[in-house]
N, CA, C and O atoms as a GROMACS GRO file, in nm:
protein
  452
    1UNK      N    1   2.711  12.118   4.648
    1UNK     CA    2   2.734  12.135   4.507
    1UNK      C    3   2.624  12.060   4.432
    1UNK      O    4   2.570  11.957   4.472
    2UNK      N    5   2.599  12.123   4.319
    2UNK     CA    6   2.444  12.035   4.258
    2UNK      C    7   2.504  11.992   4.180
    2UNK      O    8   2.624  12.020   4.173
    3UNK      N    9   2.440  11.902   4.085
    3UNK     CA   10   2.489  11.757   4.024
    3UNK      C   11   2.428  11.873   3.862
    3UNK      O   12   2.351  11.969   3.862
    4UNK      N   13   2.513  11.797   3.731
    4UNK     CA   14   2.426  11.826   3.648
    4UNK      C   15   2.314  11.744   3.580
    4UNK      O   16   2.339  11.627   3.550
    5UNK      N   17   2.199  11.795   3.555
    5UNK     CA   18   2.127  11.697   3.496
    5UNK      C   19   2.110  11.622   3.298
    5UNK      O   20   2.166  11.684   3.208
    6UNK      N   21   2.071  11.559   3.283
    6UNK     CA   22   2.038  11.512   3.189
    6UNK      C   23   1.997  11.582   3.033
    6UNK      O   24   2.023  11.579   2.913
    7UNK      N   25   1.904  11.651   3.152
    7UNK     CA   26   1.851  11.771   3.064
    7UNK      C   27   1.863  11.929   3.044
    7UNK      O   28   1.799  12.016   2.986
    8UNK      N   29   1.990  11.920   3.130
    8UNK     CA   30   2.068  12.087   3.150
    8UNK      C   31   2.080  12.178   3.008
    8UNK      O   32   2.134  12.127   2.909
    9UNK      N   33   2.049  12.263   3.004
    9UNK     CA   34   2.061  12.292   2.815
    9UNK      C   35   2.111  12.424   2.869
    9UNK      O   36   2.035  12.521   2.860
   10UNK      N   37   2.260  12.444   2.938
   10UNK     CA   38   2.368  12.525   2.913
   10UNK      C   39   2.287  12.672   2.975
   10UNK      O   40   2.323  12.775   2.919
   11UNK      N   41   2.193  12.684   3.075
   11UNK     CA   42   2.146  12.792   3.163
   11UNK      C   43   2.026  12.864   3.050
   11UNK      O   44   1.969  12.972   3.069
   12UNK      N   45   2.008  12.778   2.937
   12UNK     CA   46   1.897  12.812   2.838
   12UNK      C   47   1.770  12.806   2.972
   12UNK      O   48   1.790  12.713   3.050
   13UNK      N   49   1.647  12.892   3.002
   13UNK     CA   50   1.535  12.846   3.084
   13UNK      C   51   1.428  12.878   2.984
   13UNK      O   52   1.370  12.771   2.964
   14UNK      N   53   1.364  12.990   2.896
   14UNK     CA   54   1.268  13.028   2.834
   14UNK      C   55   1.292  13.074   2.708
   14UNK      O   56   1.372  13.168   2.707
   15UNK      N   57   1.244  13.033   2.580
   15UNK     CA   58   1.270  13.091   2.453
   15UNK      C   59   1.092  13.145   2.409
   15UNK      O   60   1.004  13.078   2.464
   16UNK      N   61   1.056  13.230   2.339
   16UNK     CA   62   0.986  13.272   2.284
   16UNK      C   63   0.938  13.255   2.112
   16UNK      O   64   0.836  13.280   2.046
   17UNK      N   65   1.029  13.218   2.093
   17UNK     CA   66   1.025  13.168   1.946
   17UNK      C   67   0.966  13.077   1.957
   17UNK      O   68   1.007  13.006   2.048
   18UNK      N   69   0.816  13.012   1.863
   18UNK     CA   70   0.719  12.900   1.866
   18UNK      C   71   0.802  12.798   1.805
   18UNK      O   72   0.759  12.693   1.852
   19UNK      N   73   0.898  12.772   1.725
   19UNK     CA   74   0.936  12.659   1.656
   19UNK      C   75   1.062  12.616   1.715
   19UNK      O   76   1.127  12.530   1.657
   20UNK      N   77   1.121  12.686   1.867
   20UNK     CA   78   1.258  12.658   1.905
   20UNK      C   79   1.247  12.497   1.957
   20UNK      O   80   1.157  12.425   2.001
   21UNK      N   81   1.428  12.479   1.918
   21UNK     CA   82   1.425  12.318   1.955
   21UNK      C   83   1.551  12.318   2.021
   21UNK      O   84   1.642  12.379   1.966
   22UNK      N   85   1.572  12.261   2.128
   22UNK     CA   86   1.726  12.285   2.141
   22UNK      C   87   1.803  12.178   2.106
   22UNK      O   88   1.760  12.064   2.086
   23UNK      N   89   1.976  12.232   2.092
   23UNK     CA   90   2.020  12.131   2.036
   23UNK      C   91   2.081  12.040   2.077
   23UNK      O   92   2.150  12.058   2.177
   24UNK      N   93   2.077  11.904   2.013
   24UNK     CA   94   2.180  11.785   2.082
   24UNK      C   95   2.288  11.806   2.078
   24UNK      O   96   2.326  11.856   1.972
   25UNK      N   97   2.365  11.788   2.157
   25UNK     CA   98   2.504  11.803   2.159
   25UNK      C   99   2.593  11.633   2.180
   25UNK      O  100   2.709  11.595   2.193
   26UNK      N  101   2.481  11.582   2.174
   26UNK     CA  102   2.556  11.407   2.145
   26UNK      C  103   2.622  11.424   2.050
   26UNK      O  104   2.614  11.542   2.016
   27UNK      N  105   2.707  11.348   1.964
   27UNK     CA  106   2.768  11.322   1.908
   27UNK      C  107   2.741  11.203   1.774
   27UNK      O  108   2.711  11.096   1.827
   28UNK      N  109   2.742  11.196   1.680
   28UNK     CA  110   2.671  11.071   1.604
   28UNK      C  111   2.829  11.034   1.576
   28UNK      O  112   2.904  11.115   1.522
   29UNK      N  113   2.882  10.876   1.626
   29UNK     CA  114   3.015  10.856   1.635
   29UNK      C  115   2.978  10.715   1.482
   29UNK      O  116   2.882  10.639   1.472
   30UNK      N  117   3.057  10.725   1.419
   30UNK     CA  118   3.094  10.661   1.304
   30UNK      C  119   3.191  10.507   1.308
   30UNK      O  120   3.313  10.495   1.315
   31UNK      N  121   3.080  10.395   1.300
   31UNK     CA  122   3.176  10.294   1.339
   31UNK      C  123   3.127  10.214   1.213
   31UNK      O  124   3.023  10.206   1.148
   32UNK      N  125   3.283  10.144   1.208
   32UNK     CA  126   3.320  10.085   1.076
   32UNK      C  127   3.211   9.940   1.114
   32UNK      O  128   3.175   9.903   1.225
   33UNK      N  129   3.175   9.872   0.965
   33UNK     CA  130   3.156   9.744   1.003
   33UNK      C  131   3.235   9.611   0.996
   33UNK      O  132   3.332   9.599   0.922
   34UNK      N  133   3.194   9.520   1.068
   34UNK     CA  134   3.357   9.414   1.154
   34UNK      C  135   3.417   9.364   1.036
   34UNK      O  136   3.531   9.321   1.052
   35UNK      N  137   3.367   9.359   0.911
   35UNK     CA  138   3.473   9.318   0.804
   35UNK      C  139   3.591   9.425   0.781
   35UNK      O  140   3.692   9.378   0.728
   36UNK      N  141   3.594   9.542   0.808
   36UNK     CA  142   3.675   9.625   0.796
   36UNK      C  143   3.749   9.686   0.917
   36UNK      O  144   3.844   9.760   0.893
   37UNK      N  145   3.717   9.662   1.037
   37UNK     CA  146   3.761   9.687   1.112
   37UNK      C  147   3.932   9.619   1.189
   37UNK      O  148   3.942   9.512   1.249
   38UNK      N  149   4.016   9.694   1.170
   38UNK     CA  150   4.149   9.610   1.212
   38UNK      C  151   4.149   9.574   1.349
   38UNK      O  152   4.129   9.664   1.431
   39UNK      N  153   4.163   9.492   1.377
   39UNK     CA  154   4.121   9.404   1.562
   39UNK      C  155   4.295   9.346   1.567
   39UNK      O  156   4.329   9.263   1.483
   40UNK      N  157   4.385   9.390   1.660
   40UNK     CA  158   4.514   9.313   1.708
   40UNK      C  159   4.441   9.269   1.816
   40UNK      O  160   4.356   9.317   1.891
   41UNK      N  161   4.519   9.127   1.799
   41UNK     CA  162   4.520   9.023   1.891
   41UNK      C  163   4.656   8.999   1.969
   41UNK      O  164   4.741   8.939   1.903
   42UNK      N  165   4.697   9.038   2.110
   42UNK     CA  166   4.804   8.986   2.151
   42UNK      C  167   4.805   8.960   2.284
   42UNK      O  168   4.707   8.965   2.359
   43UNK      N  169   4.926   8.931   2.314
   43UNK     CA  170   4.895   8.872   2.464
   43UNK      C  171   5.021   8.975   2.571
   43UNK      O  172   5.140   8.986   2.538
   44UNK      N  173   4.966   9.037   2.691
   44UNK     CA  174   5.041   9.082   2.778
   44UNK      C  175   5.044   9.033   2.904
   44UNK      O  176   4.962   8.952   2.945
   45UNK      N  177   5.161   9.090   2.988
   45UNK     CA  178   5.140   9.064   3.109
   45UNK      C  179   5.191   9.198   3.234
   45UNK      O  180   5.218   9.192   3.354
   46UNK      N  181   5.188   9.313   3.135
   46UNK     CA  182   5.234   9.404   3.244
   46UNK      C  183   5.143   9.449   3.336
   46UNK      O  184   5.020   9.451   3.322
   47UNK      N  185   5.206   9.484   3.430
   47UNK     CA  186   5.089   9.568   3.568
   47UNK      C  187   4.982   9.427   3.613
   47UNK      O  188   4.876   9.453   3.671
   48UNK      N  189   5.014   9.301   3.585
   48UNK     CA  190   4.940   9.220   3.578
   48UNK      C  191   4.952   9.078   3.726
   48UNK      O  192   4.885   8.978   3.752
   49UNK      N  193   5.067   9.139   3.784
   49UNK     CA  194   5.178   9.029   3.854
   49UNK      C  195   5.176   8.892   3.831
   49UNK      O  196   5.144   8.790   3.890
   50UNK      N  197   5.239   8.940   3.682
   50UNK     CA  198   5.321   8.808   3.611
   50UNK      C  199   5.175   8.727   3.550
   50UNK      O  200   5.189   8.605   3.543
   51UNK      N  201   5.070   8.768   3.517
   51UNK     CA  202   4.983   8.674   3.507
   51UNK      C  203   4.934   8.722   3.347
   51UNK      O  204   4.901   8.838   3.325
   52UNK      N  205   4.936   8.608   3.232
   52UNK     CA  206   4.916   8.608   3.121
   52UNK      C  207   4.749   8.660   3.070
   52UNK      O  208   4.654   8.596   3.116
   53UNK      N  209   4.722   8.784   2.969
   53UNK     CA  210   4.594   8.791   2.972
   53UNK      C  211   4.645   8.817   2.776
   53UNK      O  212   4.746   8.857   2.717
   54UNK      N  213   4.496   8.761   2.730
   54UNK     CA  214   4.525   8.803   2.597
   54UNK      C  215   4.433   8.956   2.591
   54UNK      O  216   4.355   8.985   2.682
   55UNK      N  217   4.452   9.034   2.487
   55UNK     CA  218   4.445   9.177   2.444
   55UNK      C  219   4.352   9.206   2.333
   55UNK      O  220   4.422   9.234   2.236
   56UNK      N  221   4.230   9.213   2.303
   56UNK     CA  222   4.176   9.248   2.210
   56UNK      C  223   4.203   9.410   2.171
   56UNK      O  224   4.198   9.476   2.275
   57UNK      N  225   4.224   9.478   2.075
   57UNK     CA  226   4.251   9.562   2.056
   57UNK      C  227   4.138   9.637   1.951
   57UNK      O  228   4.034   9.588   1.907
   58UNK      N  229   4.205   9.796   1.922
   58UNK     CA  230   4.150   9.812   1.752
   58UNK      C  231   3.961   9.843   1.724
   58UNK      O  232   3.929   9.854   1.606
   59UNK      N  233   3.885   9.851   1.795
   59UNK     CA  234   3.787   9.856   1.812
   59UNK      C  235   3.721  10.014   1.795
   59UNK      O  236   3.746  10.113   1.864
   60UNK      N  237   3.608  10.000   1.655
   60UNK     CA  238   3.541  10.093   1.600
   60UNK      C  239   3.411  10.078   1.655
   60UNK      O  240   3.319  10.059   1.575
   61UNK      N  241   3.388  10.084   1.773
   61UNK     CA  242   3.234  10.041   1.843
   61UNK      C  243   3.181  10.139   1.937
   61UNK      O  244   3.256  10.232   1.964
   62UNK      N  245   3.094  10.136   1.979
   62UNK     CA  246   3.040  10.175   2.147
   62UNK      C  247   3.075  10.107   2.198
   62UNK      O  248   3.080   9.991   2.159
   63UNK      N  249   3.140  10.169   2.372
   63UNK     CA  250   3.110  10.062   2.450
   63UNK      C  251   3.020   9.938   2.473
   63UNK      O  252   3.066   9.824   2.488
   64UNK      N  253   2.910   9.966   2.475
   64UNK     CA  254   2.807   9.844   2.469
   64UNK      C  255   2.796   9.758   2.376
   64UNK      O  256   2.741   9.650   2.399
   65UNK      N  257   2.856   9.795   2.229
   65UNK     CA  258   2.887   9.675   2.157
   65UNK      C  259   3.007   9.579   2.189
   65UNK      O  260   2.989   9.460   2.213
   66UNK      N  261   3.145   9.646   2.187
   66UNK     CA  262   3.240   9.632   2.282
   66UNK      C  263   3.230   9.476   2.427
   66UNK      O  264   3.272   9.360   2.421
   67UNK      N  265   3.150   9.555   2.546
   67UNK     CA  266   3.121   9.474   2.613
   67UNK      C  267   3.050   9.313   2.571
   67UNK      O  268   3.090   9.199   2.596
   68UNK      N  269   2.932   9.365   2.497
   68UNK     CA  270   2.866   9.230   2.470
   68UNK      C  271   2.968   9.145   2.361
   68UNK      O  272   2.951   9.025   2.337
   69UNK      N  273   3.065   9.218   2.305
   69UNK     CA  274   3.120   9.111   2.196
   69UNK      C  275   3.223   9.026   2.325
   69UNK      O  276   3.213   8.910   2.365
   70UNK      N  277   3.312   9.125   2.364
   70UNK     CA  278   3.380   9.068   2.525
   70UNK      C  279   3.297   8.912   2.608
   70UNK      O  280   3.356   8.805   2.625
   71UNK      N  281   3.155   8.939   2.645
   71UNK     CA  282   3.093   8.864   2.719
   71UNK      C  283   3.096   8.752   2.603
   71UNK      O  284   3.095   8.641   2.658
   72UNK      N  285   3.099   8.740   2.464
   72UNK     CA  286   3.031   8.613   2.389
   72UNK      C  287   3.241   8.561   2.360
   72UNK      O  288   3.288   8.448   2.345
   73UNK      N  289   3.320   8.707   2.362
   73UNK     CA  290   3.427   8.555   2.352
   73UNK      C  291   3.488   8.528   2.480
   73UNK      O  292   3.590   8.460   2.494
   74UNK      N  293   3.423   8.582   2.573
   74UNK     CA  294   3.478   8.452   2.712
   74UNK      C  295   3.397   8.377   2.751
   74UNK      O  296   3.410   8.311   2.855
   75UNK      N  297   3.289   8.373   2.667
   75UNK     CA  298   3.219   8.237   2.713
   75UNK      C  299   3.266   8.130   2.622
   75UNK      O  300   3.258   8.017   2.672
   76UNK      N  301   3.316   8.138   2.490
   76UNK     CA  302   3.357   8.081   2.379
   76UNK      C  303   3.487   8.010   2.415
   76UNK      O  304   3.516   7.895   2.380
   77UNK      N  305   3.566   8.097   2.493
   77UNK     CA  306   3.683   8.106   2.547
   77UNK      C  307   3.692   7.956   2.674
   77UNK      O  308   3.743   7.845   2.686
   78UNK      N  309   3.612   8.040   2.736
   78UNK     CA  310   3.540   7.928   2.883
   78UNK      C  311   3.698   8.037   2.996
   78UNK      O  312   3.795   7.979   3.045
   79UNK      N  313   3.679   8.150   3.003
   79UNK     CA  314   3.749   8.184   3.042
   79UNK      C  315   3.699   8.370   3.114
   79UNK      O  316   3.621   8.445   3.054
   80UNK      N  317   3.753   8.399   3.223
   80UNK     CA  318   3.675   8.547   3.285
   80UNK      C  319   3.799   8.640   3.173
   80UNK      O  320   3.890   8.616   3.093
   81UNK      N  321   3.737   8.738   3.225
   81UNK     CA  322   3.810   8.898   3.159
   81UNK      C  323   3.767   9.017   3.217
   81UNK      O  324   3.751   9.035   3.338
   82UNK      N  325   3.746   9.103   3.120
   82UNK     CA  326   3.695   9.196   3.112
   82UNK      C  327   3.682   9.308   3.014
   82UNK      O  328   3.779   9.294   2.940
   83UNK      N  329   3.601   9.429   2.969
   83UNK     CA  330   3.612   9.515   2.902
   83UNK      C  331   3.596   9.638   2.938
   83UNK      O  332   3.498   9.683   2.997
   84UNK      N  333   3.729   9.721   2.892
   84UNK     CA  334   3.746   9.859   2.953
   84UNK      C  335   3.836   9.916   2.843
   84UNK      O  336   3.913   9.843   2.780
   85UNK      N  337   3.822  10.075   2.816
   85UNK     CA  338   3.894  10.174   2.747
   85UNK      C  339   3.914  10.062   2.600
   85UNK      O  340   4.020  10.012   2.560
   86UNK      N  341   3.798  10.048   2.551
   86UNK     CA  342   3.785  10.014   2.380
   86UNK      C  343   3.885   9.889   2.371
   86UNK      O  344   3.949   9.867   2.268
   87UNK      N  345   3.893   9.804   2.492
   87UNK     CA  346   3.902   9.701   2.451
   87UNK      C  347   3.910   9.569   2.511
   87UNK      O  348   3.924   9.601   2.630
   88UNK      N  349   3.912   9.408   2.509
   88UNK     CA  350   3.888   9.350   2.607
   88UNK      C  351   3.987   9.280   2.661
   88UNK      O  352   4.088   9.262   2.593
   89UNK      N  353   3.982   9.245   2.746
   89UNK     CA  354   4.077   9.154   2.833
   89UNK      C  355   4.048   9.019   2.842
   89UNK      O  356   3.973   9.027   2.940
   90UNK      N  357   4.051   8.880   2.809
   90UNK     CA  358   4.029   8.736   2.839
   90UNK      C  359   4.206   8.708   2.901
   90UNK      O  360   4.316   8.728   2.850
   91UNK      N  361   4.168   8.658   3.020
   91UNK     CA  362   4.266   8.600   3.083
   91UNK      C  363   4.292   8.471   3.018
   91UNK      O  364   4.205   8.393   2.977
   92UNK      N  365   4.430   8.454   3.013
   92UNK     CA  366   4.485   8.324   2.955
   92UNK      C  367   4.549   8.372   2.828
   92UNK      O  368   4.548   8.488   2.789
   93UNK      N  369   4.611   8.259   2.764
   93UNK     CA  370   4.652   8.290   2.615
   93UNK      C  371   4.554   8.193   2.560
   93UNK      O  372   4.565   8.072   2.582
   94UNK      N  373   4.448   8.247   2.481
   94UNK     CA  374   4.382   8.265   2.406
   94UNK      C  375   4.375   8.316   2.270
   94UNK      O  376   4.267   8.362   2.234
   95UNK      N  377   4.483   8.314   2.181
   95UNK     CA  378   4.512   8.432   2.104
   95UNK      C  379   4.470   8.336   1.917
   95UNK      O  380   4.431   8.379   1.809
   96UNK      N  381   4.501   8.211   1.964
   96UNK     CA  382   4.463   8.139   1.817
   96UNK      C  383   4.266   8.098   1.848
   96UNK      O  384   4.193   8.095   1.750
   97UNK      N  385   4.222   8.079   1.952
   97UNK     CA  386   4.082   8.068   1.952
   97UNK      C  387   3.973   8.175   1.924
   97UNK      O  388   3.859   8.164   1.878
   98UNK      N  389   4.080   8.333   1.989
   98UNK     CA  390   3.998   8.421   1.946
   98UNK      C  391   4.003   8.475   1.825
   98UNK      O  392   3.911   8.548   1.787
   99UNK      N  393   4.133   8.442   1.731
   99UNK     CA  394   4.094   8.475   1.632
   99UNK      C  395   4.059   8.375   1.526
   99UNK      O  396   4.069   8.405   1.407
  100UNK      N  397   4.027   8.279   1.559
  100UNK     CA  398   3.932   8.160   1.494
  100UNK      C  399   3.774   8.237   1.502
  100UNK      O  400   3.689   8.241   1.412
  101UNK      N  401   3.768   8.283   1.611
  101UNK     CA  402   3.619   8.297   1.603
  101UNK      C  403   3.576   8.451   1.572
  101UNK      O  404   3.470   8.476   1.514
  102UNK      N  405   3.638   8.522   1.602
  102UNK     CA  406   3.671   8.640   1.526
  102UNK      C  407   3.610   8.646   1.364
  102UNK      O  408   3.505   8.693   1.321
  103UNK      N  409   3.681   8.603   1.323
  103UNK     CA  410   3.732   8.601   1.190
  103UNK      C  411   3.567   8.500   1.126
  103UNK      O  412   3.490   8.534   1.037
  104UNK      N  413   3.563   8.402   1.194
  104UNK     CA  414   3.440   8.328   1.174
  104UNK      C  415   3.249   8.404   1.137
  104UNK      O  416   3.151   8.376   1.068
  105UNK      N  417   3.301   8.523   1.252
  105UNK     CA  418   3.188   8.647   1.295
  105UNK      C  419   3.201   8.758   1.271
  105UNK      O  420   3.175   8.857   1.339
  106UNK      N  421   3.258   8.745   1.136
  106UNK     CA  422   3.306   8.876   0.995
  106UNK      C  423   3.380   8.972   1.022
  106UNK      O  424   3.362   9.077   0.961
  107UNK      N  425   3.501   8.962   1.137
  107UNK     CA  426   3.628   9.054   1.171
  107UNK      C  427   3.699   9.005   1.047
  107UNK      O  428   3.741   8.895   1.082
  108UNK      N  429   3.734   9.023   0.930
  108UNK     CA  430   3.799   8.912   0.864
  108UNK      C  431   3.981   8.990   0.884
  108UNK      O  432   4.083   8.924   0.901
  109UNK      N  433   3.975   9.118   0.877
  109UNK     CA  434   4.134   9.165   0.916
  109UNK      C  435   4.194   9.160   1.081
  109UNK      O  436   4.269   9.243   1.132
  110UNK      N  437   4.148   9.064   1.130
  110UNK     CA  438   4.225   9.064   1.256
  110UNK      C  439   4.354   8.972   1.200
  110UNK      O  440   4.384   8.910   1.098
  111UNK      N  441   4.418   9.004   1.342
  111UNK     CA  442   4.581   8.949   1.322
  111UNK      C  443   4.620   8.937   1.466
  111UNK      O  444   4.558   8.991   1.557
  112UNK      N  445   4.730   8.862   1.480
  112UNK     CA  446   4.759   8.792   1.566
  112UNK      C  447   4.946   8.859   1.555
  112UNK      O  448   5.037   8.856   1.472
  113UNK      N  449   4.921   8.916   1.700
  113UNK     CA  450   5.053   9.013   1.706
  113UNK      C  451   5.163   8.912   1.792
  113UNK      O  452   5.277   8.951   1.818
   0.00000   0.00000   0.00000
């Protein structure tokens, strides 16, 4: 089975028209900036066996913004995690530090669930 590539443009191979361009089909995704963005803060423990993680939520980003904000509050934290499906994970209860610093680094509507 062949893989698709990068540059597959939908079985398009030759156009004749001098000015053809083909088209992007990315997406231009619309993200709020962090003063407006609503961020819940809470803490779970399901599917977790019994082990406390706090919950960043609420997130108007790319992944890659996402991740790197993740990496700067568990170092802030002094604590591992992770970030997956738009949002992050810091193990521990963490829930009044992250939104100290949150809020510090212009989330100003986060809340603490």
């Amino acid at each position: 089975m062949s893989k698709k590539k990068d540059n597959y443009q939908g079985g398009l191979v030759y156009s004749t028209e001098p000015n053809f361009q083909f088209d992007s089909e990315k997406k231009e995704e619309f993200h709020l900036p962090p003063e407006a963005q609503q961020l819940k803060v809470k803490l779970d423990k399901k599917n977790r066996g019994g082990k406390i993680v706090t919950l960043v939520e609420g997130f108007s980003m790319d992944e890659e913004s996402i991740e790197s904000l993740g990496k700067k509050l568990k170092t802030f934290c002094g604590s591992g995690g992770s970030s997956k499906n738009g949002e992050i994970i810091i193990q521990g209860d963490h829930r009044d530090k992250i939104i100290q610093w949150l809020i510090k680094n212009g989330f100003t509507k986060s809340k603490k669930i």
